[in-house]
C-alpha positions in Angstrom: 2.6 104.6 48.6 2.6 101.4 47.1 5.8 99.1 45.2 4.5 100.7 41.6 5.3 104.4 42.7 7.8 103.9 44.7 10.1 102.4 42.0 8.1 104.8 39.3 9.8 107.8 41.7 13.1 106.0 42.1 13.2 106.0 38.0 12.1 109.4 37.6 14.9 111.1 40.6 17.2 108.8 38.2 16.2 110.7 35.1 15.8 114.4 36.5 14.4 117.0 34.2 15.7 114.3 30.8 18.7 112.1 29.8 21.1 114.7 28.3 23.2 111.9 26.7 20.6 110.1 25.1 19.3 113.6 23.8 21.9 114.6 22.7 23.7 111.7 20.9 20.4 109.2 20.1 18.3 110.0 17.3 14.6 110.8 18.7 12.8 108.1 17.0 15.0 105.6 16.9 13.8 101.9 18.0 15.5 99.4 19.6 15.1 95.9 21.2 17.0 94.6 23.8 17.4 91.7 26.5 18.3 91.9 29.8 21.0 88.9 30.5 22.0 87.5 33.7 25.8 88.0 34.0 26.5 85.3 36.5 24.4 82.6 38.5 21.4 83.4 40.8 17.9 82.7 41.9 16.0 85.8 39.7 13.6 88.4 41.1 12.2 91.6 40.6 11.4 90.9 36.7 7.9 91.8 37.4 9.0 95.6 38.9 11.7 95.8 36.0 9.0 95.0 33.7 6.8 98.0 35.1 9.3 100.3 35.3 9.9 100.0 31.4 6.4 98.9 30.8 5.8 102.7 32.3 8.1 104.6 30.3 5.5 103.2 26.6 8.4 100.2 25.7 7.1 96.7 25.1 8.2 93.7 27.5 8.4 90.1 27.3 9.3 88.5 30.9 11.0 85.3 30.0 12.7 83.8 32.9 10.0 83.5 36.1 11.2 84.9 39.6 12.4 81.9 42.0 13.9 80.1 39.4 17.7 79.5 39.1 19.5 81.3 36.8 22.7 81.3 34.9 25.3 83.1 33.1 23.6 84.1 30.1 20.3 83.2 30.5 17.7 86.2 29.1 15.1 87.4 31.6 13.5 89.7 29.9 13.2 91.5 26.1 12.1 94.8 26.0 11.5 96.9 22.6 10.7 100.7 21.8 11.6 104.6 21.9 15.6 104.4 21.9 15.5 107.3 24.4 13.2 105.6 26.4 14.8 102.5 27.0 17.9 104.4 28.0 15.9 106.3 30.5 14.5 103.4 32.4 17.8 100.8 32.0 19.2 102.1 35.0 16.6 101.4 37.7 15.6 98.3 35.6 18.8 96.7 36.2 19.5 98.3 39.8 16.2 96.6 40.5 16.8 92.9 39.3 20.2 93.3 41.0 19.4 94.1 44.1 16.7 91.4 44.8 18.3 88.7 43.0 21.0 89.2 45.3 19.0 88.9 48.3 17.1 86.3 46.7 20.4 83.9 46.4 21.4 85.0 49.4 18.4 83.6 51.2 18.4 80.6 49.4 22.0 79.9 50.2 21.3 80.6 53.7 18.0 78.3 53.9 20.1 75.5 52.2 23.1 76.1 54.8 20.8 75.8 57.6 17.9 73.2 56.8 20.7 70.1 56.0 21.2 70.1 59.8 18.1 71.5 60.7 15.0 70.4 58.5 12.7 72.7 60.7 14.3 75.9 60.8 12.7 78.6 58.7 15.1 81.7 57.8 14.1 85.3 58.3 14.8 89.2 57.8 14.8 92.1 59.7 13.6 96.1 58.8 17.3 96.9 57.8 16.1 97.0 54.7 16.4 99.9 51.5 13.0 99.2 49.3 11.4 97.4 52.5 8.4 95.5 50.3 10.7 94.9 47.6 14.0 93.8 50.0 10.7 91.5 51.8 9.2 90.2 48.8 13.0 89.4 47.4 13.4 87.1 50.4 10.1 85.5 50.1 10.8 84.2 46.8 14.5 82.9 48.0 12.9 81.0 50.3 12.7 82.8 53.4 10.0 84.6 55.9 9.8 88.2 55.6 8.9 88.5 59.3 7.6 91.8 60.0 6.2 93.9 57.2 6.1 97.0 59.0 5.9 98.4 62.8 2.1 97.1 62.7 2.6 93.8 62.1 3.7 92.8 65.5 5.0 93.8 68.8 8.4 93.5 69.2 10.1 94.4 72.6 13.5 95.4 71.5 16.4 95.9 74.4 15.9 99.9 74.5 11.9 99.0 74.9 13.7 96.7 78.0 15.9 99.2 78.9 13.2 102.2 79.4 10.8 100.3 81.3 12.9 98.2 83.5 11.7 94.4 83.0 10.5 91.8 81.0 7.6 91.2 83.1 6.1 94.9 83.1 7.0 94.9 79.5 5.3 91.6 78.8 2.2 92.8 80.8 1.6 95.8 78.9 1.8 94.7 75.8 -1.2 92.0 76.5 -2.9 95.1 77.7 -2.9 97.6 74.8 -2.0 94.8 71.7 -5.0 93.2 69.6 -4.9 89.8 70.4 -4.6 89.2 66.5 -1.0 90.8 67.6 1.8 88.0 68.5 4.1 89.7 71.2 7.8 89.0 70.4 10.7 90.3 73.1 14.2 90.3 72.7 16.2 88.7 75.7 20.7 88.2 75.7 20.1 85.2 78.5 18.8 82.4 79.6 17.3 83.6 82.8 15.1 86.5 80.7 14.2 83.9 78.1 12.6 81.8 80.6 11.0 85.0 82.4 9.8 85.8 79.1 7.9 82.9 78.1 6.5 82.7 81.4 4.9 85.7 81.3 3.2 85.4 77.9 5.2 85.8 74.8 4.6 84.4 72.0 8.2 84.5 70.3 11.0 85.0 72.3 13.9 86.1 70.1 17.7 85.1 71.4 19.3 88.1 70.9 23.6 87.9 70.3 23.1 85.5 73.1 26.5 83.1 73.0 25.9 79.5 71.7 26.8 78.8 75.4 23.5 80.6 76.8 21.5 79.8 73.6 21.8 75.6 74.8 21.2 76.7 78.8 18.6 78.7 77.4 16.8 75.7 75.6 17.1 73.5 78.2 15.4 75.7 81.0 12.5 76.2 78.7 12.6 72.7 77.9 12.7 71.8 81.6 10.4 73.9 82.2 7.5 72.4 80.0 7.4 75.7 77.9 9.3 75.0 75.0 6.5 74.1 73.2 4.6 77.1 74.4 6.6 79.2 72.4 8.4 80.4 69.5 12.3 80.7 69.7 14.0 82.9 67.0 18.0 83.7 67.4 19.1 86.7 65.9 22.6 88.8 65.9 25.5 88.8 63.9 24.3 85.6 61.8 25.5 85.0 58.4 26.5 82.8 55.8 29.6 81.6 57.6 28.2 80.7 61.3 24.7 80.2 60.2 25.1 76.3 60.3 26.0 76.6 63.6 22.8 78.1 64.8 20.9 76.1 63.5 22.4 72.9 65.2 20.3 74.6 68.1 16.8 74.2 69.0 15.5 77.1 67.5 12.5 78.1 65.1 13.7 80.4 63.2 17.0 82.2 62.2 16.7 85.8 61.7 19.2 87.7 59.5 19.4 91.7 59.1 22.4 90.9 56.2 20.1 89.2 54.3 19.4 92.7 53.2 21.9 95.2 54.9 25.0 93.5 53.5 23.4 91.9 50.2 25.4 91.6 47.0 24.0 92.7 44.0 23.5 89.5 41.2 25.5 90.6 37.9 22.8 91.7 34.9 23.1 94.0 32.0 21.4 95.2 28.8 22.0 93.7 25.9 20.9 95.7 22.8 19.9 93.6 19.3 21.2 95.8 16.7 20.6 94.9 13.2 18.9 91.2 14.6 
C-alpha cells in the first residue's frame, strides 16, 4: 500500500459511514473556499498529501507555499474550494497531516542546525519509531535530515537482542556477510568501546554507538582511530539524543546522529482552516 491509500484510508476511518454534523446542519450544495493558514512558525510539509486527500474527496486546490520552505504565522499554504460537506469531511486529516510533518520537519531542521555549527560533517537521522513511516521519513528528508532505513529491507541492522541471542559480535558479523546481498551495508549496535572496535574489525560497515556514555563514545574513537579503522567505517551514535544534548554529540567524531524523537516525541506545527465567506 502506497502513501496515496494510506492517508485516503486514514480520511475515510475519520469519516465512518458520513459526517452527521455537516449533514445535518450544512446545506448539501453549498460551496465554499477556504485556506489553510499556518498558525505559528515552521519549516512546511505534507502540502502535497493534504492536497490529495482534498483533491480526492472532488474539491479544487491551489498549493501556495512549497514544502522545505520556512513558514510563519499567517502565511497561507494552501486554498482549497468546493462541496461544503466535502471540505468538512477531509479538513480533519488535511490538517492532522500538515501538522504532524511540519513538526517533524522543524524539528529536524532545528536539530541539523544544533549540531552542524560544531560539527559541519555530521548528517542527522531517524529511526522506525515512526506513525505514517513514509510520511514521518519523507517529513525528515525535507527538514534536512537522512531517513535512514526505509523499511526492514533496506539494511541489516544487528540490534542488542540480535547480540544477545547469538552471543557475539563476531558470529553476528560473520553471518550477516554470509546470507546479506552485498548491495546490503551491515550496521551493529555496540554500548562500548571494546565491541566497537571488534565490530569494525570484523566487517561492518556502520557501527552505531548505542547509549554508550560520552566517556566510552571518545575511548571508542580513539581505538578505532588507533587502530587505522576509522576511516574504514561508518560511526552513528544513537540513544536518548535530543534537542537539548544533541550539541554535545556532535562535538564527537561521529558520522551521523540518529534520533527516534525526531518522530516518537514530535510536536505538531499549529495550522487551521480558514473559510472565505462572502470574499
Amino acid at each position: 500500500m502506497g502513501w496515496r491509500e494510506i492517508i485516503l484510508e486514514i480520511m475515510r476511518e475519520d469519516i465512518g459511514f458520513r459526517d452527521i454534523t455537516t449533514a445535518a446542519v450544512i446545506p448539501k450544495n453549498m460551496e465554499l473556499r477556504a485556506e489553510i493558514v499556518a498558525g505559528e512558525e515552521g519549516i512546511c510539509a505534507g502540502v502535497e498529501e493534504a492536497a490529495h486527500i482534498l483533491k480526492s474527496n472532488m474539491l479544487t486546490v491551489k498549493e501556495i507555499m512549497k514544502e522545505g520552505t520556512q513558514m510563519k504565522e499567517g502565511n497561507v499554504l494552501l486554498e482549497v474550494s468546493g462541496n461544503s460537506r466535502r471540505l468538512f469531511e477531509a479538513e480533519r486529516t488535511a490538517l492532522n497531516i500538515i501538522q504532524r510533518m511540519s513538526g517533524i520537519a522543524t524539528m529536524t531542521n532545528n536539530a541539523v542546525r544544533i549540531a552542524t555549527k560544531v560539527n559541519p560533517k555530521v548528517k542527522i537521522t531517524c529511526t522506525r519509531k515512526t506513525v505514517l513511516g513514509y510520511l514521518d521519513k519523507k517529513s525528515v528528508e525535507i527538514g534536512g535530515g537522512d531517513p535512514e532505513r526505509w523499511r526492514l529491507d533496506d539494511e541489516v541492522l544487528i540490534k542488542r537482542n540480535h547480540l544477545r541471542v547469538v552471543g557475539s559480535v563476531e558470529e553476528c558479523l560473520s553471518r550477516a556477510k554470509a546470507h546479506a546481498s552485498f548491495t546490503k551495508r551491515i550496521c551493529i549496535e555496540v554500548n562500548n568501546a571494546n565491541d566497537a572496535l571488534e565490530a569494525a574489525k570484523n566487517g561492518a560497515d556502520v557501527v552505531m554507538f548505542d547509549n554508550m556514555p560520552h566517556d566510552e563514545i571518545n575511548k571508542a574513537s580513539k581505538m578505532l582511530k588507533d587502530s587505522g579503522l576509522r576511516e574504514k567505517i561508518i560511526v552513528e551514535v544513537s540513544g536518548g539524543i535530543t534537542l537539548d544534548n544533541i550539541e554535545e554529540y556532535a562535538k564527537h567524531d561521529v558520522d551521523y546522529i540518529s534520533m527516534g524523537c525526531l518522530t516518537h516525541s514530535v510536536k505538531a506545527v499549529d495550522v487551521s482552516l480558514r473559510l472565505l465567506l462572502g470574499e
